[in-house]
N, C-alpha and C positions, 0 to 999 in steps of 0.2 A: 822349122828346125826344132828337134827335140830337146829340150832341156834338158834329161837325165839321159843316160848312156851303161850299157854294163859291160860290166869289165872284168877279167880273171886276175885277180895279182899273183904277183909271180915273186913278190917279197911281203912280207912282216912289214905291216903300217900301222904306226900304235892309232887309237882310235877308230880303225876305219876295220880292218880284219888281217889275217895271215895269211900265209900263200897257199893255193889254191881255192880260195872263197871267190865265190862271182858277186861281186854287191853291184851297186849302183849309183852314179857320180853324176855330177854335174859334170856336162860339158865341158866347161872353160876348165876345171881341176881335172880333167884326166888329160886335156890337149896341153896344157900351161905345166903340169905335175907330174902327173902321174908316170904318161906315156913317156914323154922326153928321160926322164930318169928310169928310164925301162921296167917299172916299180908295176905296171899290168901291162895286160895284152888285150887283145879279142878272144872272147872265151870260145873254144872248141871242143870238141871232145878230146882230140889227139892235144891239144896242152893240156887238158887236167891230167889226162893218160901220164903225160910228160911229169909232172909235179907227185904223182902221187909218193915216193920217195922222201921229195923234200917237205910235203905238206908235216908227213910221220914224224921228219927231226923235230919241224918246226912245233907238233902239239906235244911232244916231249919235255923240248925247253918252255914249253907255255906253264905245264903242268910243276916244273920244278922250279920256275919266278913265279909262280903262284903261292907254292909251299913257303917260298923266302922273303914273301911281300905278308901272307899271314903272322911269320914271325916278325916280322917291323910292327906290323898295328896293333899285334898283344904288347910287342914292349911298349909302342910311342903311346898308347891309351893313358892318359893323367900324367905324361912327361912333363915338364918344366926345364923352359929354353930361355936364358935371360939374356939380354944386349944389349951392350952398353951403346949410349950414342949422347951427341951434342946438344944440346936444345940452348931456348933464351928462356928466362925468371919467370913464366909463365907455362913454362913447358912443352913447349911447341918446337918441334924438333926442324933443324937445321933443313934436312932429307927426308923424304917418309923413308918405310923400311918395304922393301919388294919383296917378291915371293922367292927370287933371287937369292936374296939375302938371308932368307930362312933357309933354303933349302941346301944353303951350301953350311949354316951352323949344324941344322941335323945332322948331314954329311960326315961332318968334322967329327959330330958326336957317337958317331959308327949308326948312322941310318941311312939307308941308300934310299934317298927320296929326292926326285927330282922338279926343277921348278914349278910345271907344268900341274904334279900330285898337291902342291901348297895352294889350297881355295880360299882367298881370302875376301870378305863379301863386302869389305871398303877400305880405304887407306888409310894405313897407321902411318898418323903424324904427331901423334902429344905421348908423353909419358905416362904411363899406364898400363893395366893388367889386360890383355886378352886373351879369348879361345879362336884358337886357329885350328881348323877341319884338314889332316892329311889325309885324299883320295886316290885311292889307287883304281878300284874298279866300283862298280855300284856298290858291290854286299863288302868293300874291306875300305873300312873309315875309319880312324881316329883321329880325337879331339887332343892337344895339347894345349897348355898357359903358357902364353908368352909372356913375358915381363921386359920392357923397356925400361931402364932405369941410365936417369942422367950422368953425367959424367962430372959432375961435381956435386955440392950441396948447394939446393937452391934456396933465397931467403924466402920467406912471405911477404907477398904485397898487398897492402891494405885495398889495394882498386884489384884483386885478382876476384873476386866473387864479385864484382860488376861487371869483367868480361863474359862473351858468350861466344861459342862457338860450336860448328855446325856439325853433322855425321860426321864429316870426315876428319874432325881435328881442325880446321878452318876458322881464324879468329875473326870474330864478324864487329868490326868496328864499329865506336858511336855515329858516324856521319855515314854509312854507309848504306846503300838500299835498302836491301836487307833488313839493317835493324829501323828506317826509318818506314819502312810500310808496316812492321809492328807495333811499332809507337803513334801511326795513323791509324791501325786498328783499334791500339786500346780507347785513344783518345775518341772513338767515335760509339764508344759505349756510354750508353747513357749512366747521369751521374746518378748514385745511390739516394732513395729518396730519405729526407731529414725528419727524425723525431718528433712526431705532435707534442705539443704543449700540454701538460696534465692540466683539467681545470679543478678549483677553488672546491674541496668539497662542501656540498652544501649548494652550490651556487654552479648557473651556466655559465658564468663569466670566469675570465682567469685572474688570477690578482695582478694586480700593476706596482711596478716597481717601485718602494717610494713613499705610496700613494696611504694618509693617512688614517690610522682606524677610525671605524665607524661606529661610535657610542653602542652600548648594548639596547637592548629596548627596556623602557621606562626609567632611561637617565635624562640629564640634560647633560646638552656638551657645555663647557668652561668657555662662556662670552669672552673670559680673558686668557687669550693665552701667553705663553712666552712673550718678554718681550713688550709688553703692555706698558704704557706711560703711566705714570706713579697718579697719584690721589691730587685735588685741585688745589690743595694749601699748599703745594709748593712754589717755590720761588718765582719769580714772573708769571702770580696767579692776579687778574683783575680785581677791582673790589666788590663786593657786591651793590645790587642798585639801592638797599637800603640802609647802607652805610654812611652817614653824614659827617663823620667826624673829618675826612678828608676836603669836602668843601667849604667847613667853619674855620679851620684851622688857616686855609689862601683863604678867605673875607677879613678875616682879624689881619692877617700880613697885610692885607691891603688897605685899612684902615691906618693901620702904624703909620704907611709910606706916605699919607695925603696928611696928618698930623704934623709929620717933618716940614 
């Protein structure tokens, strides 16, 4: 069974073409779509025959929403659209905002641009400035700024520049996948290597902490340093061995005592 199929429409399909064009469908979209809403036929000679009338209004009207959609993309080019919405103290909105939702502000704003023309290439969900692309056909595009802005004054939170969050406006918590296969990235980075030790100019060795100078050459170092026990005449100093006056002096007591 053939996948594609051709078919004459017999109405105005945005995307697809106007009536009398023979393109080419899928299957299931001309049986499920097309045909049932009587939107094509089987193309013949006698239906194009048949069309050629309406084909003429239809590239009339084609021609004069074409003139109407060039003036929409000269004015909307550097437009600014601001909307207010809800968020919490980190700015993360209640709702994202839809293509919906813009296209019915232009709307308001005297732009006839519908949701389908609003290309939006991810979801606005924080507060903040962006460029949103209106398309209407390939060669007519315009960029405007959108501004979301909260609906109250928000404070500052000291933990808001430790938050992280993803394209789409998505706050990516501390315990969450996400931010933990990052934090198993980083940590499997090897650590930074450490600062060699400068060595001792002069010398291959490095100095040690502490560690006490070493005399210049042709001194002698100080036998005594700090600390050193005083000279021998001091107090609980022995006698010398050729000192006799200590053992004449007990002979005579001991004579005294055998006298008595």
């Amino acid at each position: 069974m053939a996948r594609n199929i051709e078919l004459l429409l017999t109405e105005n399909v945005d995307n697809l073409g106007i009536v009398g064009d023979v393109v080419k469908v899928r299957t299931g979209y001309a049986r499920n779509y097309l045909m049932p809403r009587q939107l094509a036929t089987q193309p013949s000679e006698e239906a194009i025959k048949a069309l050629t009338a309406k084909r003429a209004e239809a590239e009339r009207q084609m021609s004069e929403l074409r003139k109407v959609r060039e003036g929409i993309i000269e004015r909307l080019n550097g437009h600014e659209l601001h909307l207010i919405r809800s968020c919490n103290d980190l700015g993360v909105l209640y709702a994202g905002i839809t293509q919906q939702e813009i296209a019915k502000a232009l709307t308001e704003a005297g732009f006839g641009v519908k949701p389908r023309d609003v290309r939006l290439p991810h979801a606005i969900k924080r507060i903040d400035t962006y460029e949103v692309h209106v398309k209407f056909e390939s060669d007519l595009e315009a960029v405007i700024k959108l501004w979301i802005m909260p609906d109250r004054k928000l404070e500052p939170t000291e933990k808001k520049d430790d938050m992280e969050f993803d394209n789409e406006g998505n706050l990516v918590a501390p315990g969450s996948r996400r931010r933990r296969d990052r934090d198993a990235a980083e940590s499997a980075l090897p650590p930074a290597p450490a600062p060699a030790a400068e060595p001792v100019k002069g010398s291959w060795k490095t100095a040690a902490v502490g560690a006490p100078e070493k005399p210049a050459k042709g001194e002698k170092a100080d036998k005594h340093p700090k600390g050193e026990k005083s000279d021998k005449g001091e107090k609980g100093e022995k006698p010398h061995k050729g000192d006799k006056s200590a053992k004449a002096e007990k002979g005579e007591k001991h004579k005294k005592s055998k006298g008595e």
